[in-house]
Structure formats: structure tokens, C-alpha cells
C-alpha positions as protocol buffer text, in pm:
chain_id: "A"
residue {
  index: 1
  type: UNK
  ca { x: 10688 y: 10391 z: 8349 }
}
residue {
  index: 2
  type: UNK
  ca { x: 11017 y: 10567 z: 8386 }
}
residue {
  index: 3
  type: UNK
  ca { x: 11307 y: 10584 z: 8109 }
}
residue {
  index: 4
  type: UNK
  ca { x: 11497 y: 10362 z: 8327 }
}
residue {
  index: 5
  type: UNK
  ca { x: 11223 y: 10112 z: 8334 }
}
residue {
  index: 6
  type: UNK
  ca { x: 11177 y: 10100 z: 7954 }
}
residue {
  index: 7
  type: UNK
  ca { x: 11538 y: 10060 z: 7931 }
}
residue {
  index: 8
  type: UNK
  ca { x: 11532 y: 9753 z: 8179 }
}
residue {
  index: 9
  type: UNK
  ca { x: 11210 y: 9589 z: 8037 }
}
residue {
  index: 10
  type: UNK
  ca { x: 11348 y: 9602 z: 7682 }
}
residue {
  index: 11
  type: UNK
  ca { x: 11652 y: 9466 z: 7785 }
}
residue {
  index: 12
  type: UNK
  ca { x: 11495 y: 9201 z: 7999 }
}
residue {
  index: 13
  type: UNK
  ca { x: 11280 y: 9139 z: 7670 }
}
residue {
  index: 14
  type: UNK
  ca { x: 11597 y: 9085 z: 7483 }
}
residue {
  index: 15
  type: UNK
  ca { x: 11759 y: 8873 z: 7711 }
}
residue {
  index: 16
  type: UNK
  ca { x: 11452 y: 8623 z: 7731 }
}
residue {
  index: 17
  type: UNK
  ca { x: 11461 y: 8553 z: 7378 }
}
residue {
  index: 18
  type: UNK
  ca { x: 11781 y: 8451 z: 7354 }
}
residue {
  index: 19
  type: UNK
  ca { x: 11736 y: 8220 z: 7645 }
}
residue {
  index: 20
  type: UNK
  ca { x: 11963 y: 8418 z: 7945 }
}
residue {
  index: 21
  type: UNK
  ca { x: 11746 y: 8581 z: 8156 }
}
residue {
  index: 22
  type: UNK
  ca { x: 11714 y: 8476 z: 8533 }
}
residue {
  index: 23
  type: UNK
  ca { x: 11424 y: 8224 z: 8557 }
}
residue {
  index: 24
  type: UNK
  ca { x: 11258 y: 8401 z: 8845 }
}
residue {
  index: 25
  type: UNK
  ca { x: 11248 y: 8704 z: 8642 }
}
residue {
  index: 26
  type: UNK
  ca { x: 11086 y: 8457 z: 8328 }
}
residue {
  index: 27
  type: UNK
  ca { x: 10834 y: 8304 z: 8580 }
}
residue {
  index: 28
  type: UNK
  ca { x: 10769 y: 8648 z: 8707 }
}
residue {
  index: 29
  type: UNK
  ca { x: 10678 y: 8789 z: 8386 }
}
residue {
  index: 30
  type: UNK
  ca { x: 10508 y: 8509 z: 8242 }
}
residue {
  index: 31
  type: UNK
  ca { x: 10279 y: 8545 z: 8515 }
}
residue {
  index: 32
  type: UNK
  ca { x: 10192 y: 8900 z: 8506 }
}
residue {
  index: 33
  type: UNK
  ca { x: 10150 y: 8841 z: 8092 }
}
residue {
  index: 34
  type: UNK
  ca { x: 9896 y: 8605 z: 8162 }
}
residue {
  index: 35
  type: UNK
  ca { x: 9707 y: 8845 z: 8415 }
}
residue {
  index: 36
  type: UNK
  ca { x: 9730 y: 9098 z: 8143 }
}
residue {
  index: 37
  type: UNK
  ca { x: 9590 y: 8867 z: 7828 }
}
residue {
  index: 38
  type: UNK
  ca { x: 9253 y: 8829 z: 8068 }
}
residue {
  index: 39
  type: UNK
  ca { x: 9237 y: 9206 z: 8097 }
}
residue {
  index: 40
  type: UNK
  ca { x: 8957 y: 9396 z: 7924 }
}
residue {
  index: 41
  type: UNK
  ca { x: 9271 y: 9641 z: 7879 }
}
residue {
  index: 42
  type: UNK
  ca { x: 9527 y: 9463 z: 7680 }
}
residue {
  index: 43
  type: UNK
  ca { x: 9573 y: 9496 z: 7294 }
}
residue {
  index: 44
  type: UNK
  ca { x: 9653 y: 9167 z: 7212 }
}
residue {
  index: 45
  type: UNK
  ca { x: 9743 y: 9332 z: 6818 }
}
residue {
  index: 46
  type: UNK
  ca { x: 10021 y: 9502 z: 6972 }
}
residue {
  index: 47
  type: UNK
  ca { x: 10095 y: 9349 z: 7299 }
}
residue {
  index: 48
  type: UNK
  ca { x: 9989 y: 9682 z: 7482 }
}
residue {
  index: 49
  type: UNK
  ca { x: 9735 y: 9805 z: 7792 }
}
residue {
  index: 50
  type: UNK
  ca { x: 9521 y: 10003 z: 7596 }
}
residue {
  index: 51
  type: UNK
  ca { x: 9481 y: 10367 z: 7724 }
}
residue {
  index: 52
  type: UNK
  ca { x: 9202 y: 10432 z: 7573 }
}
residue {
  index: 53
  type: UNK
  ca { x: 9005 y: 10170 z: 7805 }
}
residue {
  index: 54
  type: UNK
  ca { x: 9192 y: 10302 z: 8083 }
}
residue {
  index: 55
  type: UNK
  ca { x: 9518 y: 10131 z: 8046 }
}
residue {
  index: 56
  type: UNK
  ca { x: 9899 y: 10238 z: 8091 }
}
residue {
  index: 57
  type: UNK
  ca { x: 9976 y: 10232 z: 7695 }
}
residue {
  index: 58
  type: UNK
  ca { x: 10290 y: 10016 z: 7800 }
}
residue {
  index: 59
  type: UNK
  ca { x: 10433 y: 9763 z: 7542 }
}
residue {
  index: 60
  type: UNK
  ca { x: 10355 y: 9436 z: 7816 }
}
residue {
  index: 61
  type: UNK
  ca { x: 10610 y: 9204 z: 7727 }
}
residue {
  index: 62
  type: UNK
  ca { x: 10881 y: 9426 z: 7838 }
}
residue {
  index: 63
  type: UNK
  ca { x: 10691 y: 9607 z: 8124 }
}
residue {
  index: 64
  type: UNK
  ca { x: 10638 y: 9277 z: 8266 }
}
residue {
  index: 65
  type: UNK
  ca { x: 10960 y: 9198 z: 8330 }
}
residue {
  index: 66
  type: UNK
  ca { x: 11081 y: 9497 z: 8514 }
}
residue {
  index: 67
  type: UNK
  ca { x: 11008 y: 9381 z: 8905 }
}
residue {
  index: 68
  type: UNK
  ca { x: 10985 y: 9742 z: 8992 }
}
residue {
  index: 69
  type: UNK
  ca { x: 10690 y: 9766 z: 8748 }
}
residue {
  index: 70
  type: UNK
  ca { x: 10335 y: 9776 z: 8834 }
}
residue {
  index: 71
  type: UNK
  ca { x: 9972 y: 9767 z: 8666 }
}
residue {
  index: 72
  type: UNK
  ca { x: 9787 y: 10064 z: 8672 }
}
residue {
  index: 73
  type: UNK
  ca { x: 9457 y: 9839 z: 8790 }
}
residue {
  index: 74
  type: UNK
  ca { x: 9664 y: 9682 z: 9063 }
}
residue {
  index: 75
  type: UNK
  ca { x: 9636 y: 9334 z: 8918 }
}
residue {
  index: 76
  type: UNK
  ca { x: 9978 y: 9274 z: 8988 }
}
């Protein structure tokens, strides 16, 4: 994921938990989260696609929320 990516999803992460981020960009990332938690991939200690089974190492509930994002097994 690029720097401006990280940048986005963190912010995007931010603004969810204080309760002001667009609701299509909530619904979007709950989504994808849940797609995630049912991959082999994802590290639920940390909240991260494991790259050591193959995954992107990205920190999910940020990633999710960037609409330009995408998984590295195409699940979403």
C-alpha cells in the first residue's frame, strides 16, 4: 500500500472512532473486515494479513477503509 494510502486509512480509522466518517465508507469497510476475519491470512492478535501465509502485512482496520485499497487474494 502506498504512503498516501496509509495516511488515508489511518485517518479514515480515526475518523470512525469518533463517529464522523461517511457511512458508505463505514459499510464499506466493515464489509471488507469481515471478508478478512474468515481469511486463513488475517492475524486476528494484531488486526493484520499475515505475510508470512502469504498476506499483505497491512494493519486491516485502516487498509479497509481506503476505497482505493485492495486484497492481495482478490477477495475484495
Amino acid at each position: 500500500m502506498s504512503l498516501k494510502n496509509i495516511v488515508k486509512g489511518t485517518v479514515n480509522r480515526s475518523l470512525k472512532e469518533v463517529g464522523v466518517l461517511n457511512e458508505n465508507t463505514v459499510t464499506l469497510g466493515d464489509s471488507r473486515l469481515a471478508i478478512c476475519k474468515s481469511c486463513d491470512t488475517f492475524k486476528a492478535s494484531n488486526n493484520t494479513c499475515d505475510s508470512n501465509k502469504g498476506g499483505c502485512g497491512c494493519y486491516m482496520k485502516s487498509k479497509v477503509l481506503v476505497k482505493e485499497a485492495s486484497c492481495p487474494k482478490d477477495k475484495w
